[in-house]
C-alpha positions in Angstrom: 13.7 -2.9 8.4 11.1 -4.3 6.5 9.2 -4.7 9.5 8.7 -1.2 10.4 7.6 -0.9 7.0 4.9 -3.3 7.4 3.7 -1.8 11.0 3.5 1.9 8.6 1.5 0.2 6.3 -0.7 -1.4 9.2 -1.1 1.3 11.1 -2.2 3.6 8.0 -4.6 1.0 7.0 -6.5 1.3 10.0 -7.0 4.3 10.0 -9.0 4.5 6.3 -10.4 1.0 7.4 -13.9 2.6 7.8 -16.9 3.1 6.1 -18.2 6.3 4.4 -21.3 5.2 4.0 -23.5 8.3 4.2 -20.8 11.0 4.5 -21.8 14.6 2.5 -20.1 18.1 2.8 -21.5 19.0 5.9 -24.9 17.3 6.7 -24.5 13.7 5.7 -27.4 11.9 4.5 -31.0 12.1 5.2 -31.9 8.3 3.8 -32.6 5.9 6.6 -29.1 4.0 6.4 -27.7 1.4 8.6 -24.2 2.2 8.4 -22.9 -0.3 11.1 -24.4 -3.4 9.1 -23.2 -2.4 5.7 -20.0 -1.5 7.2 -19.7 -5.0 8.9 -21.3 -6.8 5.9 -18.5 -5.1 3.7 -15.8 -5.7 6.0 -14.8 -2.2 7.2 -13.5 -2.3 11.1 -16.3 0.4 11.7 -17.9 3.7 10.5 -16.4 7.4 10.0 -17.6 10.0 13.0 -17.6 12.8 11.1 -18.9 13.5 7.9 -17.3 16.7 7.2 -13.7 15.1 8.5 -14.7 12.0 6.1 -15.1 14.2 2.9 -12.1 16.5 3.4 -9.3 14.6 5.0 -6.0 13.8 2.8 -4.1 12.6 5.5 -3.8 9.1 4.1 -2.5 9.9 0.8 0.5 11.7 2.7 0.6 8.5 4.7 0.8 5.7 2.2 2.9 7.7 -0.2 5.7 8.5 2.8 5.0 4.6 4.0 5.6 3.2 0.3 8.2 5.9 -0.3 10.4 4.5 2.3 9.4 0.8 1.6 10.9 1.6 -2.0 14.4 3.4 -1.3 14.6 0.1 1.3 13.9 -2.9 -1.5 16.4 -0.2 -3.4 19.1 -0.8 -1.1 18.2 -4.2 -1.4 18.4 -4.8 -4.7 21.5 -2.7 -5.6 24.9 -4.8 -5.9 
């Protein structure tokens, strides 16, 4: 059980595991930015695609909030005599 928890938590993790660097509503950035080194020198797995997907996606509060959610009722039944 608490493994499928885990692979949740994994697998929503890599999908925010990229760097915004140089994301804006709609045109991004006009400063000359290298966002692959910055991303790698901070440790992201990569860079976003799409700015306008970057500044207006939720998704991954849905995901971690459902993944811890379910993590919680399990250490529930856990705990519970």
């Amino acid at each position: 059980m608490l493994t499928r928890d885990n692979d949740r938590l994994s697998d929503a993790l890599k999908r925010i595991n990229l760097s915004p660097l140089g994301a804006g509503a709609l045109a991004g950035s006009g400063l000359p930015l290298n966002r692959e080194l910055v991303a790698e020198k901070l440790g992201f797995a990569g860079v976003t695609q799409n700015s306008l997907d970057t500044v207006s996606d939720r998704d991954y509060c849905i995901e971690f909030t459902s993944a811890f959610s379910l993590l919680m009722q399990l250490v529930q039944v856990m705990i519970t005599p």
